[in-house]
N, C-alpha and C positions, 0 to 999 in steps of 0.2 A: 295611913300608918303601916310600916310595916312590920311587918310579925318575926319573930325568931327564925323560923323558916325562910323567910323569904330573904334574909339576910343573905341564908349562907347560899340560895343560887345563884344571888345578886347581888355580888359586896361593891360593887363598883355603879351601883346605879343612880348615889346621890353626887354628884362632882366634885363637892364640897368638902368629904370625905374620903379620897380617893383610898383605896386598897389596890396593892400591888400582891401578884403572886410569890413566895416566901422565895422561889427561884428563879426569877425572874432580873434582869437588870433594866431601869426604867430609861438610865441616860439611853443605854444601847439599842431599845426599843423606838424611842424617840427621836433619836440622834440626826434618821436621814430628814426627816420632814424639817425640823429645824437646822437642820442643814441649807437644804434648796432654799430655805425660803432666804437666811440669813447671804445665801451667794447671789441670790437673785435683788436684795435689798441694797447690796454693798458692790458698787462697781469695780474691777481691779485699780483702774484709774489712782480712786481714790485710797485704797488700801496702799497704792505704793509713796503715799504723799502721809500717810497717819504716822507715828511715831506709835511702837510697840503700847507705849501705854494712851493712849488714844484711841489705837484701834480695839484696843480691850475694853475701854470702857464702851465704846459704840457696839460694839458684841453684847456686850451686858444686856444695854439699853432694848437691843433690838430681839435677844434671847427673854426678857423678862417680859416684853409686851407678847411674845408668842405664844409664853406659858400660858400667860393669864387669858389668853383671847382664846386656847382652843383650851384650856380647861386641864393642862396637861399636869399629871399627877409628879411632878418632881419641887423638890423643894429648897429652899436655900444652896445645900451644898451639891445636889444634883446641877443644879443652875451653872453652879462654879467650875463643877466638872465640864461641862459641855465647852461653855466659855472657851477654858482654859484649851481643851482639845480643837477651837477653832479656831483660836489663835495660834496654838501649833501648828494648824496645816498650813495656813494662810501664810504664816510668818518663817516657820519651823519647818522639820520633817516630820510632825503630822503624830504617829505612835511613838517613831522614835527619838520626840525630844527630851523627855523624859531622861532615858537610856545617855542620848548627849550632856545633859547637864548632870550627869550623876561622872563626880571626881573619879571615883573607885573604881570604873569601867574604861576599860582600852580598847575592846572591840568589841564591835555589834557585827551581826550575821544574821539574814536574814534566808532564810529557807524557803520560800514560796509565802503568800501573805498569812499562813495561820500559825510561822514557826518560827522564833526570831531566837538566837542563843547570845549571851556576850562572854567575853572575856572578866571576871570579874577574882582580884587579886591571886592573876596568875592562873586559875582554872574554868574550865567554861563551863554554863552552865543554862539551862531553859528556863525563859520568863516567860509571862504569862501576857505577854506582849500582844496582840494582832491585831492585822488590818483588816478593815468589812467584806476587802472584797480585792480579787486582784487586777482590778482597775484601780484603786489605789494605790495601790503597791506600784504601779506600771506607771502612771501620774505622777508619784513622787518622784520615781527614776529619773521620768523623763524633764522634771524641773530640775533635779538637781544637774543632769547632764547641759542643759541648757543653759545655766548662768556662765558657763566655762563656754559657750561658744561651740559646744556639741551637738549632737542628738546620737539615739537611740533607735532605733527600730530593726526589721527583719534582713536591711541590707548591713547595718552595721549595730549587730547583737551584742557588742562587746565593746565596754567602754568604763576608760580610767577618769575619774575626776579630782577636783580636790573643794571640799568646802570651804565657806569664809574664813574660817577657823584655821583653816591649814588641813584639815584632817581628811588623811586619804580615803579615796572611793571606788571602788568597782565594784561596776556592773554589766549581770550577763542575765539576758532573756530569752524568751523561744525564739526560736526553735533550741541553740546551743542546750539552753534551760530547761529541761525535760519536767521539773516542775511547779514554773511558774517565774516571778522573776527574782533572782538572785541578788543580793546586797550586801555587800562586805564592806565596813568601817572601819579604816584606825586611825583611833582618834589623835588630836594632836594635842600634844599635854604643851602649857604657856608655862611651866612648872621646868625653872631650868635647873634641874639637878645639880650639885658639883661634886667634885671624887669623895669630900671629908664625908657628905649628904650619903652618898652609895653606900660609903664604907657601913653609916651608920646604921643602914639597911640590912648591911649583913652583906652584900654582894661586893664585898672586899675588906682585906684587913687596913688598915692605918700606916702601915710600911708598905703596901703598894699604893697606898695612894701616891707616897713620896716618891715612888720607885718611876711611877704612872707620869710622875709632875717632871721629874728627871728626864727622862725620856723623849718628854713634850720639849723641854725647854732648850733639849742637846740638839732639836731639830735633827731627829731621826724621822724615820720615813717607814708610817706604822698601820698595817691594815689593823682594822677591827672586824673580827670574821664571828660566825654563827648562825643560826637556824633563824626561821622566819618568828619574830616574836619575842627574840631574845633578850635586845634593849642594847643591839648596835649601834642604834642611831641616840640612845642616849648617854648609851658610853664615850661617844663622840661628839657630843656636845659637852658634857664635863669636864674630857680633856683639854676641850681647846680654849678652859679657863684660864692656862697654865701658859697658851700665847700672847706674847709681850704687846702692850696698847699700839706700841708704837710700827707694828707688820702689818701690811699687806695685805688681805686675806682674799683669797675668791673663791666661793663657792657656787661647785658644778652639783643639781640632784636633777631627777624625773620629778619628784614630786617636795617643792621647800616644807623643809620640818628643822633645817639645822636652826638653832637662835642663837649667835654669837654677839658674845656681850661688847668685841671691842670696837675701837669708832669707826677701824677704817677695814669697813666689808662691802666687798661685791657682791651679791646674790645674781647667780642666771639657774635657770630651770629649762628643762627642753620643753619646746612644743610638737604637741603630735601633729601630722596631715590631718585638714578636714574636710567641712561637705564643700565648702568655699573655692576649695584648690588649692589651699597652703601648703606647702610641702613640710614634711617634717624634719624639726632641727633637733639631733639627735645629741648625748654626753658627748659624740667624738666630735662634731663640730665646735663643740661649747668648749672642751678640752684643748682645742687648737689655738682657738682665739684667746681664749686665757692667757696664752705664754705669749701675748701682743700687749698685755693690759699691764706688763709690770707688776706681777702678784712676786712676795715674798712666799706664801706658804699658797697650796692649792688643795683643796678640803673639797675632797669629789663623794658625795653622799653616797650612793654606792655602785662599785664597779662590775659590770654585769654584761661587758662583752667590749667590740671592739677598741673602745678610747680609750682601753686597759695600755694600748701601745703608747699611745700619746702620755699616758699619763706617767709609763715609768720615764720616756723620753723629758719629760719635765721634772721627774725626780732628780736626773743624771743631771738637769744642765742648773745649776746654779737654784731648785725651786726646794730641796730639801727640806725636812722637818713638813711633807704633806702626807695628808691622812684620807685614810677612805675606809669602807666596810662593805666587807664581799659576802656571800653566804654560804659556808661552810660546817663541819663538823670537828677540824680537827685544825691544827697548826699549818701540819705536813699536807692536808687536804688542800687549804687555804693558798697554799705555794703551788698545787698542781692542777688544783682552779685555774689559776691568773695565768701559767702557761699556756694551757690550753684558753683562752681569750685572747692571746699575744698569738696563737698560731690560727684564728679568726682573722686577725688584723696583717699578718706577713706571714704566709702558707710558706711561702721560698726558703725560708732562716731553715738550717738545723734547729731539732728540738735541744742539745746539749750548749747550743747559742743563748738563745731561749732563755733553758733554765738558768744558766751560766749571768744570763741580765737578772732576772730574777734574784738570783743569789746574791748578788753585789747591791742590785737596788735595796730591796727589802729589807728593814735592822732589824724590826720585832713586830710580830703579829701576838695579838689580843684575843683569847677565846673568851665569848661569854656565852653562856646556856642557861634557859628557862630549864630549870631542872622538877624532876616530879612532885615536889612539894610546892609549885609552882612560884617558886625564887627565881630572882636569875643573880646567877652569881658569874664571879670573872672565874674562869676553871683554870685558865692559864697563861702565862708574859711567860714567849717563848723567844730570845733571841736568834736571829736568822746567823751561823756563824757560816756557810760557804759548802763548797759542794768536793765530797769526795768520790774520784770517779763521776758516776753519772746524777747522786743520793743527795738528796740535800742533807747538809749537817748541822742540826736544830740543840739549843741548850734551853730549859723549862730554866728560868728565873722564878717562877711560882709556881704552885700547882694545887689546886684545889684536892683536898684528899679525905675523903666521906670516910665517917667510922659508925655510921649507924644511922637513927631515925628516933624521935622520943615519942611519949604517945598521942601525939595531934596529928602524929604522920610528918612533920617538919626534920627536913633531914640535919643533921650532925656532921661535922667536920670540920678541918684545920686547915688555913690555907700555910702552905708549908715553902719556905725560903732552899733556896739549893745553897745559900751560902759561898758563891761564888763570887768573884766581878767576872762581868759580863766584859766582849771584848770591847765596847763602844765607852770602856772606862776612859779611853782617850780624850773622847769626843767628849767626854762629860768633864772633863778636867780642864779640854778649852774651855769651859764657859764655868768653871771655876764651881762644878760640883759636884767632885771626885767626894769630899765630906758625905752630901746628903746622899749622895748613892750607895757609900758604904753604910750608912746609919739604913738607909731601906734594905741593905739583902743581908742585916743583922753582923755585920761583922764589926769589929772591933777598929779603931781608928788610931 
């Protein structure tokens, strides 16, 4: 029997009783033994033949005879927890599938394996997230690089992937990695937005949607520009609600995220070189071959160097009303961006050539910004009108105009109409919607 004493040197001496220390966590204590045993028990073979709920319950099966047989002090829901984390690694990414399945998150970051940050409505923030060790961390990279036909290591530290999901992935490890190995996720939302959806959000008013829908419909030829993060690439899926069932479409990305609802879509995506010997097929290959395939509209995910030639060359010849997203800060930035890409692609041109194609390709560029209350709003629908002298000469159709902040920190502001027709009133009147255009920039009919 033992005595009051003898308790408290010994609280853990009857098994049957287990006591755990008050700070202590027991999954995480236990975690690796039932680890090996359960990797040791289950051969990959068969894990890639089980069906997600299959192999969870043989996890169960096989976690619950190991409690019971070494005596280990977890219970019901500790059980559940293990489980569930070992069906994430096996099936999942391991810590961070959690992070994946949670809606409200856009991006996960990963800092070395004891620091993971996400994106979470618009601002980022530390979870309490980590890996045991950074051989896990390094083991996940290395499966996730390896479904896409990759690998990772010291000769090739640096590597783009994409999940089943869709959702982008890079990663960079040592040496590059100074502190272990690096992971960056954006995720890919199945959640296809449309303009009325944004508006309702706040990151537009109700007359740019129509302005937005006009625009689409006049087949003009419209970058969507902004920061990394912004919500170009979902600004550009909403838009292209607004093209008719019956187009064409091909879309050129590095990495597919576009989701276009109508029936007749082409998807290509580049492939990088690998360890095999493939060469890499780059947007301007893909951009070339496009104008062979009979596309009405050409929808180039984002533009970010040479095929920028090809692509206004497609604008000019009969493929109008195509859209892309550059990354920029400003309108006027956006147009001396895409220059400078076009004198990548033809060094020989004058820059007043150049800008001069420029000027005549381009009808309207789209700013959006993740702004510090972490919104992303459209800040401005700026029609391209032509160049004086050597300047481009740009009209704001909208313009996002901040008058303060309330107290959550969420900012204040009017998106403000110029009240103009824009010069592509023309173009909107062939297709018979000279009306809706006046009703979007508020003017009287």
């Amino acid at each position: 029997m033992f005595t009051t004493s003898r308790k408290t040197v010994e609280p853990r001496s009857n098994p049957t009783t287990p006591v755990t220390n008050a700070h202590s966590d027991p999954v995480r204590e236990h975690y690796q033994v039932i680890h090996a045993k359960v990797i040791k028990a289950i051969e990959p073979s068969v894990v890639v033949k089980l069906s997600p709920a299959e192999l969870e319950g043989r996890i169960h099966h096989l976690v619950s005879d190991i409690v019971s047989a070494d005596q280990l002090p977890l219970g019901h829901r500790e059980v559940f927890t293990v489980v569930k984390q070992l069906v994430d690694e096996m099936c999942g990414l391991g810590p961070l599938q959690p992070l994946i399945n949670d809606p409200v998150i856009t991006d996960i970051m990963v800092n070395g394996y004891k620091e993971v940050y996400v994106e979470k409505l618009g601002k980022l923030q530390k979870t309490d997230v980590v890996f045991r060790s950074e051989e896990q961390l390094l083991n996940l990279a290395r499966r996730i690089v390896s479904k896409i036909g990759r690998r990772i290591d010291e000769t090739s530290p640096l590597v783009d992937a994409r999940l089943e999901d869709g959702s982008r992935v890079n990663v960079m490890i040592p040496p590059l990695a100074l502190d272990g190995t690096y992971i960056s996720i954006r995720k890919f939302t199945q959640d296809k937005l449309s303009l009325n959806q944004l508006a309702t959000n706040g990151s537009m008013s109700s007359n740019m949607v129509q302005l937005l829908d006009v625009i689409v419909r006049s087949r003009l030829n419209v970058l969507v520009a902004g920061g990394t993060g912004a919500g170009k690439t979902t600004l550009l899926n909403a838009m292209s609600f607004s093209i008719s069932p019956t187009e064409r479409i091909v879309t050129i990305e590095d990495a597919a995220e576009l989701k276009l609802q109508q029936p007749h879509v082409v998807r290509a995506e580049t492939r990088p070189a690998n360890a095999e010997g493939l060469p890499a097929i780059g947007q301007r290959e893909l951009v070339k071959n496009a104008l062979r395939m009979r596309p009405d509209r050409i929808i180039l995910g984002e533009v970010r160097g040479e095929e920028a030639f090809e692509m206004m060359q497609a604008m000019n010849t009969g493929h109008d009303g195509s859209l892309s997203t550059l990354h920029a800060n400003s309108p006027t930035d956006a147009l001396v961006r895409l220059e400078n890409m076009l004198m990548m692609a033809q060094s020989n041109l004058p820059l007043f050539a150049l800008r001069r194609q420029v000027a005549d390709t381009i009808d309207v560029v789209v700013q959006v910004e993740r702004m510090r209350d972490g919104k992303r709003r459209v800040v401005a629908i700026t029609e391209i009108i032509g160049l004086e002298g050597e300047q481009y000469v740009t009209q704001d159709l909208y313009r996002y105009v901040m008058s303060g902040e309330d107290v959550q920190g969420n900012l204040q502001g009017t998106y403000q109409s110029s009240r103009t027709l824009p010069l592509f009133v023309t173009k909107a009147a062939y297709y018979q919607l000279e009306p809706l255009l006046r009703r979007a920039m508020e003017l009287e009919i």
